[in-house]
C-alpha positions as a printed NumPy array, in Angstrom:
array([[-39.346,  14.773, -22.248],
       [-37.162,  16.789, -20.062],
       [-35.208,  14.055, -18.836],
       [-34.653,  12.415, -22.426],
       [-33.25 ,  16.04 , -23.48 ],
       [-31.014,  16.124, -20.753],
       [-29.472,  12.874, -21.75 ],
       [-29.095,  13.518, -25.048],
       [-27.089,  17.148, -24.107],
       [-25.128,  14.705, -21.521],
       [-24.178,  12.268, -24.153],
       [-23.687,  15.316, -26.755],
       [-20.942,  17.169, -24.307],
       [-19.662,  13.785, -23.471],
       [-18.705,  12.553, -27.459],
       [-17.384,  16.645, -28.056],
       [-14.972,  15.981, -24.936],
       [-14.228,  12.482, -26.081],
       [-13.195,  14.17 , -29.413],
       [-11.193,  17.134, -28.032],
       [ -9.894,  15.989, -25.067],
       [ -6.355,  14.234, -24.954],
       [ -4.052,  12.832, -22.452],
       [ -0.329,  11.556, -22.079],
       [  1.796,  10.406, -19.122],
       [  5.716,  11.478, -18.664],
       [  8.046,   8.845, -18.208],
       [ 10.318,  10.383, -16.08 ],
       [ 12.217,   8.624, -13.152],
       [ 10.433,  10.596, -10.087],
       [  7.649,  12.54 , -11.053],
       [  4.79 ,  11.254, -13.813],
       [  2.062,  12.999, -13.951],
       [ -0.677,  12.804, -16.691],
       [ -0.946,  16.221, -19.116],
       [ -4.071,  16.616, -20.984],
       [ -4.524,  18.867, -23.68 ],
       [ -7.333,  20.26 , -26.311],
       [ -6.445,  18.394, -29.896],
       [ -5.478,  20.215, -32.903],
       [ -7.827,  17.289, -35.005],
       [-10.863,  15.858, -33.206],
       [-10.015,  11.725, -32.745],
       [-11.104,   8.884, -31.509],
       [ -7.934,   8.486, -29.537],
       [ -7.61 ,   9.9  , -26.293],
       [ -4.213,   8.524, -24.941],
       [ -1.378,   9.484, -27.015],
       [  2.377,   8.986, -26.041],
       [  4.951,  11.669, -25.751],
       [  7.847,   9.919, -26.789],
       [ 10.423,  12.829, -25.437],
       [  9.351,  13.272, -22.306],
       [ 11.715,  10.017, -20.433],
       [ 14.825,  10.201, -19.063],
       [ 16.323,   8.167, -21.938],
       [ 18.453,   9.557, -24.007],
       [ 16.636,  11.039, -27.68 ],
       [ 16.633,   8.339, -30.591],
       [ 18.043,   9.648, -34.023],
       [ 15.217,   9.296, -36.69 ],
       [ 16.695,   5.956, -38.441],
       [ 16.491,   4.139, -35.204],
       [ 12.737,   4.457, -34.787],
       [ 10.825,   1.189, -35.417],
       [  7.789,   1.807, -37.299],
       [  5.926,   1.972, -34.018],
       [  7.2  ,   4.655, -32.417],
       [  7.134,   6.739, -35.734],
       [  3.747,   5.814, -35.955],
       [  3.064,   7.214, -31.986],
       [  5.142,  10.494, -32.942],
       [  3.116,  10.891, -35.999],
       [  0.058,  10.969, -33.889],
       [  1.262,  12.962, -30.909],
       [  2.706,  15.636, -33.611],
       [ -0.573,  15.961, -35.811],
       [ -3.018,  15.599, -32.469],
       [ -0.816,  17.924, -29.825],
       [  0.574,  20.116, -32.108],
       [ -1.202,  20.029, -35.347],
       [  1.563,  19.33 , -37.412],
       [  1.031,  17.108, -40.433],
       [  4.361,  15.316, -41.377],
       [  5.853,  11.665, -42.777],
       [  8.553,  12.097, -40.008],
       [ 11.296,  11.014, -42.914],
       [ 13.909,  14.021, -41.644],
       [ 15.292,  14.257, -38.538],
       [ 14.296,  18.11 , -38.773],
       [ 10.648,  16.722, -39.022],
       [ 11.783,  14.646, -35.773],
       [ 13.078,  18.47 , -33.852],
       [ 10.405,  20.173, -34.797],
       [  7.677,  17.351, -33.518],
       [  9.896,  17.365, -30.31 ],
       [ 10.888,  21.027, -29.586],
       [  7.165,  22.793, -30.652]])
């Protein structure tokens, strides 16, 4: 009995970190390193992609492809608990800068 209620705690603790936890990597040219952080919104999702954290140079909002708005729509509500559409490039500053 004890043993089947320590499982079930185990499992418990392991779906609330599953659902809190995050992680991205940096892109940049000599030191990546992987940052977690607690999410705003439990998910499913535990990798998420910081799109402003590479040594490229920043794209302007209208050159996004749907992808990549789709990964900074994620990272902005999941990170930094912002809700937006990203259809501004103030939306765009304010998911990068926060």
């Amino acid at each position: 009995m004890k043993k089947k209620m320590i499982l079930v705690l185990m499992i418990f603790a392991f779906l609330l970190l599953w659902l809190n936890i995050g992680v991205y990597e940096t892109h940049f040219a000599e030191d990546n390193r992987a940052v977690f952080f607690i999410k705003k919104h439990p998910a499913l999702q535990v990798r998420f992609e910081n799109i402003f954290l590479t040594d490229e140079d920043d794209k302007p909002i209208d050159r996004l492809s749907n992808e990549e708005r789709s990964v900074v729509i994620n990272y902005c509500k999941y990170r930094l608990g912002i809700k937006t559409e990203l259809k501004t490039q103030e939306e765009l500053e304010v998911c990068k800068f926060m």
